[in-house]
N, CA, C and O atoms as CSV, one atom per row, in Angstrom:
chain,resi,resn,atom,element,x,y,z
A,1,UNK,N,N,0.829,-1.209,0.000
A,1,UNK,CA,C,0.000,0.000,0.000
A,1,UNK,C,C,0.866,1.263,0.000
A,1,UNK,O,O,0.639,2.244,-0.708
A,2,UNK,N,N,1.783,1.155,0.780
A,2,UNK,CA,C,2.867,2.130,0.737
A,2,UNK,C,C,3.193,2.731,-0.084
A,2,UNK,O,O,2.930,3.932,-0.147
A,3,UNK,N,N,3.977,1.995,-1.123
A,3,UNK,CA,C,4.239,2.256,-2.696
A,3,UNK,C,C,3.167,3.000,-3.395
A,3,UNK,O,O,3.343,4.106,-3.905
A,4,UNK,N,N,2.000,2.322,-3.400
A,4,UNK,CA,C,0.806,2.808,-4.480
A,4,UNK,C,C,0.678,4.459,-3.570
A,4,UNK,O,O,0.239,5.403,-4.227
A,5,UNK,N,N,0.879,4.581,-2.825
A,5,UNK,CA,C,0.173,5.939,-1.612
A,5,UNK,C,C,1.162,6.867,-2.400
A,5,UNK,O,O,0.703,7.770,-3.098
A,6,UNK,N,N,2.587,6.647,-2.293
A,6,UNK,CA,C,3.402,7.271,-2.678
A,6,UNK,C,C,3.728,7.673,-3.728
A,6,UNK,O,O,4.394,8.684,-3.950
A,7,UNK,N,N,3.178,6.724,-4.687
A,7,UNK,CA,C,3.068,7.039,-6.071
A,7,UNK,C,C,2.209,8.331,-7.038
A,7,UNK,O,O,2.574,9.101,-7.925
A,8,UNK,N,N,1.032,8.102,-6.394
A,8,UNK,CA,C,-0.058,9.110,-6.272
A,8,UNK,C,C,0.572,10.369,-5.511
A,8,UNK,O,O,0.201,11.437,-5.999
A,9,UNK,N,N,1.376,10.470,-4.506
A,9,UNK,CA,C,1.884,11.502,-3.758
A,9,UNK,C,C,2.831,12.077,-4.404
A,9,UNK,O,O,2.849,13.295,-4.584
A,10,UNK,N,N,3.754,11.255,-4.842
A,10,UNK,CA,C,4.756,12.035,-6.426
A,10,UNK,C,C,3.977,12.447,-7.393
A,10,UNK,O,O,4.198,13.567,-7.854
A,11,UNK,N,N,3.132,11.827,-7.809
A,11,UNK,CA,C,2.475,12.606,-9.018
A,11,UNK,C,C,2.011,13.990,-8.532
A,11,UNK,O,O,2.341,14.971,-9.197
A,12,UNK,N,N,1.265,14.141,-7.413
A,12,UNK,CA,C,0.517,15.239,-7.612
A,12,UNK,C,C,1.175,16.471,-6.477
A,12,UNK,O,O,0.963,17.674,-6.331
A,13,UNK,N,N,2.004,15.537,-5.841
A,13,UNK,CA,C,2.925,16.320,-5.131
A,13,UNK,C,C,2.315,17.292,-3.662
A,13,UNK,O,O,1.118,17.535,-3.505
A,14,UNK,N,N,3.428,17.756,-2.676
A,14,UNK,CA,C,2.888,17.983,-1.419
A,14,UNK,C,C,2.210,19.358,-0.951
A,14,UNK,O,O,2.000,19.611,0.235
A,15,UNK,N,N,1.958,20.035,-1.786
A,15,UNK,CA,C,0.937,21.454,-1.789
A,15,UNK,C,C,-0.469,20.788,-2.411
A,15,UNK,O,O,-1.469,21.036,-1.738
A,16,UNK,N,N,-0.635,20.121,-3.393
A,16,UNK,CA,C,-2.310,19.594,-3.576
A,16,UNK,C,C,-2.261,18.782,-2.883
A,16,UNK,O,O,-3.339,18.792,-2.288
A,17,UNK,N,N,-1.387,17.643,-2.362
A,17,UNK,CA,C,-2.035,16.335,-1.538
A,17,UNK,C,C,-2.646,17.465,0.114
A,17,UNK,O,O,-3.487,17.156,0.958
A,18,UNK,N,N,-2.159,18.203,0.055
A,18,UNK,CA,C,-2.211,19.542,1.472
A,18,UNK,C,C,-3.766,20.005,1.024
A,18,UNK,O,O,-4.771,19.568,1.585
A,19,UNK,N,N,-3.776,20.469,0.489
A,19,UNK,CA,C,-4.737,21.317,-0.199
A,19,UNK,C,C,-6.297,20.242,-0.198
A,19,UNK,O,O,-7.263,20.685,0.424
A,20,UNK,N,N,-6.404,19.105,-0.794
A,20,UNK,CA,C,-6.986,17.921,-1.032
A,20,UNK,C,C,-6.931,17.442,0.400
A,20,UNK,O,O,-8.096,17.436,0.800
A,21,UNK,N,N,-6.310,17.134,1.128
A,21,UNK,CA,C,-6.532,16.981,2.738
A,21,UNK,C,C,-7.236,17.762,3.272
A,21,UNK,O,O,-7.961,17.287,4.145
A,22,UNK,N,N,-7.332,19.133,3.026
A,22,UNK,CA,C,-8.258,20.364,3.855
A,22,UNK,C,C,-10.041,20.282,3.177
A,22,UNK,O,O,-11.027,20.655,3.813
A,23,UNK,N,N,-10.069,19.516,1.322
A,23,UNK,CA,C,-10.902,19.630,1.019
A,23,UNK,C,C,-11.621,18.312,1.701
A,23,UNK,O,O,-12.767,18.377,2.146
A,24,UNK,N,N,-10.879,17.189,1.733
A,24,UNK,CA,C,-11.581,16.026,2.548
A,24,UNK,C,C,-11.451,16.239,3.732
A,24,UNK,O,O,-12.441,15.709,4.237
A,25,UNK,N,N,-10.902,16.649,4.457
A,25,UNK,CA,C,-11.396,17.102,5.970
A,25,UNK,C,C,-13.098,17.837,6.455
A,25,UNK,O,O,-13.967,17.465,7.244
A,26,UNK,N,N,-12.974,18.950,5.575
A,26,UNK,CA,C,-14.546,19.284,5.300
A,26,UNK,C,C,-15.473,18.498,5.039
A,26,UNK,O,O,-16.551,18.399,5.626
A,27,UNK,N,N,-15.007,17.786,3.957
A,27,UNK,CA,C,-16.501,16.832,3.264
A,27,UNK,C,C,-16.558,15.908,4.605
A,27,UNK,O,O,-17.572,15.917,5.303
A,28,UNK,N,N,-15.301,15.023,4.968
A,28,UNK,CA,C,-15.473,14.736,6.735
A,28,UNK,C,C,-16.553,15.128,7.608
A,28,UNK,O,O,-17.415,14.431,8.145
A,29,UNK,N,N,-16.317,16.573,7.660
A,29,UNK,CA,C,-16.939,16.987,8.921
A,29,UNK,C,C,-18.490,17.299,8.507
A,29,UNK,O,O,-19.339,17.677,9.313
A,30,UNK,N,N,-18.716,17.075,7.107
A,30,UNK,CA,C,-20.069,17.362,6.698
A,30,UNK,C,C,-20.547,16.264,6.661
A,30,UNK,O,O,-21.724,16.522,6.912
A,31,UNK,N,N,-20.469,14.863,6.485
A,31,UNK,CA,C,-20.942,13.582,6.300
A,31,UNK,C,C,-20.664,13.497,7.835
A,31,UNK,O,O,-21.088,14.645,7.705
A,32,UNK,N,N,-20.494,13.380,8.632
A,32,UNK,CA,C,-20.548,13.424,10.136
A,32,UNK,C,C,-21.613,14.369,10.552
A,32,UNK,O,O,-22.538,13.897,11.212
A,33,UNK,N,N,-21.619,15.323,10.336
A,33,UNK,CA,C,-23.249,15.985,10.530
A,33,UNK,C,C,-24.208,15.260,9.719
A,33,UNK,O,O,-25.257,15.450,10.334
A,34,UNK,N,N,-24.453,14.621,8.819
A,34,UNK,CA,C,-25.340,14.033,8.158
A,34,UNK,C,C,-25.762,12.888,8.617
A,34,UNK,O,O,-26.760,12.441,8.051
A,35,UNK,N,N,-25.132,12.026,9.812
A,35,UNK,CA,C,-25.136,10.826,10.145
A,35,UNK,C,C,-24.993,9.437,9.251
A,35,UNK,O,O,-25.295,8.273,9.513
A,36,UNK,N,N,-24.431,10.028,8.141
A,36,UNK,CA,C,-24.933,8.554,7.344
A,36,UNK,C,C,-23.445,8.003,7.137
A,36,UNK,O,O,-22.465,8.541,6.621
A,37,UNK,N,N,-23.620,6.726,7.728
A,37,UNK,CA,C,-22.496,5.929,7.783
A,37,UNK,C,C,-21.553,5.781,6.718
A,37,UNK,O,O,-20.336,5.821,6.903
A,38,UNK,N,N,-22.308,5.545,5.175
A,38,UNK,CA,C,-21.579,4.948,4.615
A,38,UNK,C,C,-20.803,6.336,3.832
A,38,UNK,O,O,-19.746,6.181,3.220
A,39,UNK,N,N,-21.283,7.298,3.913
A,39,UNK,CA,C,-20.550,8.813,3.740
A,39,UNK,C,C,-19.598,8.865,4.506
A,39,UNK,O,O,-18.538,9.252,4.015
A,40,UNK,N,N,-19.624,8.513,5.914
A,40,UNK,CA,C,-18.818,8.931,6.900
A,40,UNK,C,C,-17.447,7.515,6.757
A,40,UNK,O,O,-16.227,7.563,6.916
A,41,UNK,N,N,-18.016,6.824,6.537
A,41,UNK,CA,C,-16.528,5.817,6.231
A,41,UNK,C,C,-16.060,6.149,5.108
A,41,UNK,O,O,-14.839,6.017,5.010
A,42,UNK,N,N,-16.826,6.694,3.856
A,42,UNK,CA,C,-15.640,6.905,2.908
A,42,UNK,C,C,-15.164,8.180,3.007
A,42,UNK,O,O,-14.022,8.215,2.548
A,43,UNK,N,N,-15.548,9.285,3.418
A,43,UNK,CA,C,-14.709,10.251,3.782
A,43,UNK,C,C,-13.331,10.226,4.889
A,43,UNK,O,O,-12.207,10.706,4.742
A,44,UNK,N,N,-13.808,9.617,5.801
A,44,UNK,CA,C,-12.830,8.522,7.042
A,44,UNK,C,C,-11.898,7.944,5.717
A,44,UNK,O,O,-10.893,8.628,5.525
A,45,UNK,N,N,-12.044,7.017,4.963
A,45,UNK,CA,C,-11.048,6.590,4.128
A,45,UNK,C,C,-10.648,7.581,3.021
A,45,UNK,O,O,-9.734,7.127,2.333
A,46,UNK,N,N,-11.009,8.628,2.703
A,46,UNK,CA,C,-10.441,9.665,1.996
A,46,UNK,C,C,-9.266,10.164,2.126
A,46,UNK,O,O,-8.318,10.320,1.356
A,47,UNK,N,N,-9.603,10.564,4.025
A,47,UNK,CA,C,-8.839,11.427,4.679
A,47,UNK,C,C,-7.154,10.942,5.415
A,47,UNK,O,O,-6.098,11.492,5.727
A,48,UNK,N,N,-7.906,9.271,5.418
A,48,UNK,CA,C,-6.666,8.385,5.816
A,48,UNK,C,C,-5.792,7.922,4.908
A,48,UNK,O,O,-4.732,7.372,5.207
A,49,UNK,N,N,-6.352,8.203,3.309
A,49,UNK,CA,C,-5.364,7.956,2.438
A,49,UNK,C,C,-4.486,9.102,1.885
A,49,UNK,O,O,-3.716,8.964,0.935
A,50,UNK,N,N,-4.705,10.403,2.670
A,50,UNK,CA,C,-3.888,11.423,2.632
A,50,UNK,C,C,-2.792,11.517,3.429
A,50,UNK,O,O,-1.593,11.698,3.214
A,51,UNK,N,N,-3.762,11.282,4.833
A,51,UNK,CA,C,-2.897,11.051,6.008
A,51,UNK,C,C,-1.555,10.497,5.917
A,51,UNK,O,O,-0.431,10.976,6.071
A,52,UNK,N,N,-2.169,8.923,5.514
A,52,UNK,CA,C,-0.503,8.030,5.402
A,52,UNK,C,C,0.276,9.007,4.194
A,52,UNK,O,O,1.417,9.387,4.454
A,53,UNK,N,N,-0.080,9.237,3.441
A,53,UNK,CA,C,0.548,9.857,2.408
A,53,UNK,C,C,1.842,11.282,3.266
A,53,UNK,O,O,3.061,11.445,3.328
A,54,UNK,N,N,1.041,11.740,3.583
A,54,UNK,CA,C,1.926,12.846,4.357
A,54,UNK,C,C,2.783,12.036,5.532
A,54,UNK,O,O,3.787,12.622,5.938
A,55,UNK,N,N,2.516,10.921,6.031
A,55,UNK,CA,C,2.897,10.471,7.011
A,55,UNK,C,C,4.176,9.745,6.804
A,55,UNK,O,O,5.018,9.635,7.695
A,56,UNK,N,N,4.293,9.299,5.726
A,56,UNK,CA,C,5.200,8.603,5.475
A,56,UNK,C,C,6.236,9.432,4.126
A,56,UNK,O,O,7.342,9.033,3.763
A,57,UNK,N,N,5.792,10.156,3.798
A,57,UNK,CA,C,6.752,11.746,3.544
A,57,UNK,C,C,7.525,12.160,4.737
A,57,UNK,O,O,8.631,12.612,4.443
A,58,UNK,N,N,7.366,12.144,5.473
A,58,UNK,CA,C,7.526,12.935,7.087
A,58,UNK,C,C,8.564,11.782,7.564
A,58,UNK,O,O,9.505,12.046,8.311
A,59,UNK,N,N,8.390,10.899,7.226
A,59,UNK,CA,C,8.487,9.614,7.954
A,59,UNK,C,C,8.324,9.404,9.565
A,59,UNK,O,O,9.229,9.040,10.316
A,60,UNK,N,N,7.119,9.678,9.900
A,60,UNK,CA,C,6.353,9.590,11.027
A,60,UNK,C,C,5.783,8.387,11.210
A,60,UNK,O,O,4.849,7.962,10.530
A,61,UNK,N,N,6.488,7.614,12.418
A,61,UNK,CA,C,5.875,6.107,12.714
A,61,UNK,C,C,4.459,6.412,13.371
A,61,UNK,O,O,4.012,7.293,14.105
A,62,UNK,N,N,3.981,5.299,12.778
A,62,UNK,CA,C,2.802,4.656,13.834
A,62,UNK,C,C,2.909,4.803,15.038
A,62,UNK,O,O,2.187,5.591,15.648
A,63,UNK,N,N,3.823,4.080,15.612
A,63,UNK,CA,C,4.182,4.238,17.369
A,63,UNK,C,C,4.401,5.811,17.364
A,63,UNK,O,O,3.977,6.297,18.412
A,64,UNK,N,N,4.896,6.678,16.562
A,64,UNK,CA,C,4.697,8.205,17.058
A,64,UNK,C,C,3.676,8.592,17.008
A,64,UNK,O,O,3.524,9.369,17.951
A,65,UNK,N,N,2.813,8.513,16.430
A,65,UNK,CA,C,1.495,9.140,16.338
A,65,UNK,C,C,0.805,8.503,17.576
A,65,UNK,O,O,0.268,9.368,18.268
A,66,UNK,N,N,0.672,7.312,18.027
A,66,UNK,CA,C,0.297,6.869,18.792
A,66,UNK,C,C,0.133,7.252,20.332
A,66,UNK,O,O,-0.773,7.480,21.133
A,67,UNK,N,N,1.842,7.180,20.279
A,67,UNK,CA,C,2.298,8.111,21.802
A,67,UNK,C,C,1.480,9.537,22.081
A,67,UNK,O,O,1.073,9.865,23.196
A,68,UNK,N,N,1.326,10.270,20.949
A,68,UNK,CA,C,1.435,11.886,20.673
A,68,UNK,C,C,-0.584,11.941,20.772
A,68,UNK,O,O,-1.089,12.937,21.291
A,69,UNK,N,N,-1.124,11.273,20.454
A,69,UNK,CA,C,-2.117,10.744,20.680
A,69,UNK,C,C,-3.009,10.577,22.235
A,69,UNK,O,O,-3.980,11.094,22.789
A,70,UNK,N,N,-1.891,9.412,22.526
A,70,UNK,CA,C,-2.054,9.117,23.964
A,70,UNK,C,C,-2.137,10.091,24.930
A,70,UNK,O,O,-3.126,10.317,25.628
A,71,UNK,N,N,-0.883,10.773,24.963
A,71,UNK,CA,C,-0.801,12.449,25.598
A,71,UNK,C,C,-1.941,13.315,25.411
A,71,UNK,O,O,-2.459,14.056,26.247
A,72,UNK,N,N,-2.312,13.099,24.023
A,72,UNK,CA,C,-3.341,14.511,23.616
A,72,UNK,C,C,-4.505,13.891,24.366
A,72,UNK,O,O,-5.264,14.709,24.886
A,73,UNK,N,N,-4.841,12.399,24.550
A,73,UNK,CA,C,-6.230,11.834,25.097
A,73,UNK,C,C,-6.305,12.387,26.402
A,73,UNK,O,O,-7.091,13.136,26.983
A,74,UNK,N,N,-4.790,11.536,26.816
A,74,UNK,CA,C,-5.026,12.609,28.259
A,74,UNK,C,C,-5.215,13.376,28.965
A,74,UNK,O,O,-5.917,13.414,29.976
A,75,UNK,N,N,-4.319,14.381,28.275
A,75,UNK,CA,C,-4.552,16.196,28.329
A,75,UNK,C,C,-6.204,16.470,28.509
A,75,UNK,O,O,-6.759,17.280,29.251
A,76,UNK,N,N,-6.797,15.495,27.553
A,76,UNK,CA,C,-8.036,16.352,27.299
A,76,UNK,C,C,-8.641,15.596,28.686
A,76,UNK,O,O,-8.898,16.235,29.706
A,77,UNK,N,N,-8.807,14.306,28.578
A,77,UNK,CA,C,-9.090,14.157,29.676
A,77,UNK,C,C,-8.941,14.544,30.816
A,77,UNK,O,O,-10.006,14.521,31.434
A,78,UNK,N,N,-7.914,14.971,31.514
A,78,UNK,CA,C,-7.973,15.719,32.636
A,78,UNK,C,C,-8.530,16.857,32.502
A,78,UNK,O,O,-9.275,17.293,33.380
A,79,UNK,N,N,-8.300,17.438,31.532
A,79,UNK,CA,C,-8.660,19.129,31.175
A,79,UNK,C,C,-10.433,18.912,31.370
A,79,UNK,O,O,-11.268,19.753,31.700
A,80,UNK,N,N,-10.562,17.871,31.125
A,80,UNK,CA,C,-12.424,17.790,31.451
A,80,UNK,C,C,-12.552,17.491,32.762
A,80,UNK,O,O,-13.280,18.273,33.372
A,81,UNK,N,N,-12.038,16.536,33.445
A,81,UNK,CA,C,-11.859,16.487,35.272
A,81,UNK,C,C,-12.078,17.618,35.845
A,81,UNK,O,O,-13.016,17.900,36.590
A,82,UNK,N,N,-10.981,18.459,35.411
A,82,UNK,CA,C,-10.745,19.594,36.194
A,82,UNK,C,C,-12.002,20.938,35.722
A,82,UNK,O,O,-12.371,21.945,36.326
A,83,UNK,N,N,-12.274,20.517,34.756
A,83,UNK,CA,C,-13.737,21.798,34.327
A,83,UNK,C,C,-13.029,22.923,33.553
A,83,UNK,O,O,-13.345,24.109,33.463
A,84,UNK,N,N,-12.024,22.276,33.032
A,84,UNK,CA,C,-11.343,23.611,31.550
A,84,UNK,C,C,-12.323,23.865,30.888
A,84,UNK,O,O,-12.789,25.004,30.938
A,85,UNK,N,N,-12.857,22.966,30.157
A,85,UNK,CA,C,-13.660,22.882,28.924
A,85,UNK,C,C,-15.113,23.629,29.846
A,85,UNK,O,O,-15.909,23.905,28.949
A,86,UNK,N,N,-15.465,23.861,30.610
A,86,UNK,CA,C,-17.341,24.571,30.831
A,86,UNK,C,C,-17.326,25.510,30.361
A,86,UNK,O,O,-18.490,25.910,30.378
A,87,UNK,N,N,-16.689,26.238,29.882
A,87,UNK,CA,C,-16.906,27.763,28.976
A,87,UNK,C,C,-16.642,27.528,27.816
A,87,UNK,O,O,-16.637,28.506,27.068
A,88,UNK,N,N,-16.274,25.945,27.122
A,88,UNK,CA,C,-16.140,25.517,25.790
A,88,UNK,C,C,-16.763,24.636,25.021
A,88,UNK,O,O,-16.482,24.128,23.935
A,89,UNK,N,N,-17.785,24.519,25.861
A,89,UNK,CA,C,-18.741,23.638,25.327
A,89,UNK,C,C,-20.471,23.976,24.244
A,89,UNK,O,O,-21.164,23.028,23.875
């Protein structure tokens, strides 16, 4: 999968695969207001075939994202414990 991701990522190169990430991020967040599943998984797979694309440009492991992840879950989680978020909701 790697290869084929990358291939497509040379062709069209890292300002449109950027650009094309911001446009499927939207259509994302609009098929998520719509509730309908099968919108919302292929936009979900739109957005993840950009993702790896940039990701492995970067060469950003799995286990990094993961960690960086983990932290951010947390953060938020406490940040809701403690009542950060009541004026952000």
């Amino acid at each position: 999968m790697k290869e084929k991701l990358m291939k497509i990522f040379n062709y069209f190169g890292l300002n449109n695969q950027v650009v094309k990430l911001t446009e499927e991020s939207a259509e994302l967040g609009v098929a998520c207001l719509s509730d309908n599943y099968l919108d919302i998984a292929e936009e979900l797979a739109d957005c993840m075939v950009l993702i790896k694309q940039i990701q492995y440009v970067y060469d950003v492991s799995d286990e990094e994202i993961e960690a960086i992840m983990k932290e951010k879950v947390d953060r938020t989680l406490t940040r809701i414990k403690k009542g950060y978020y009541e004026d952000h909701r």
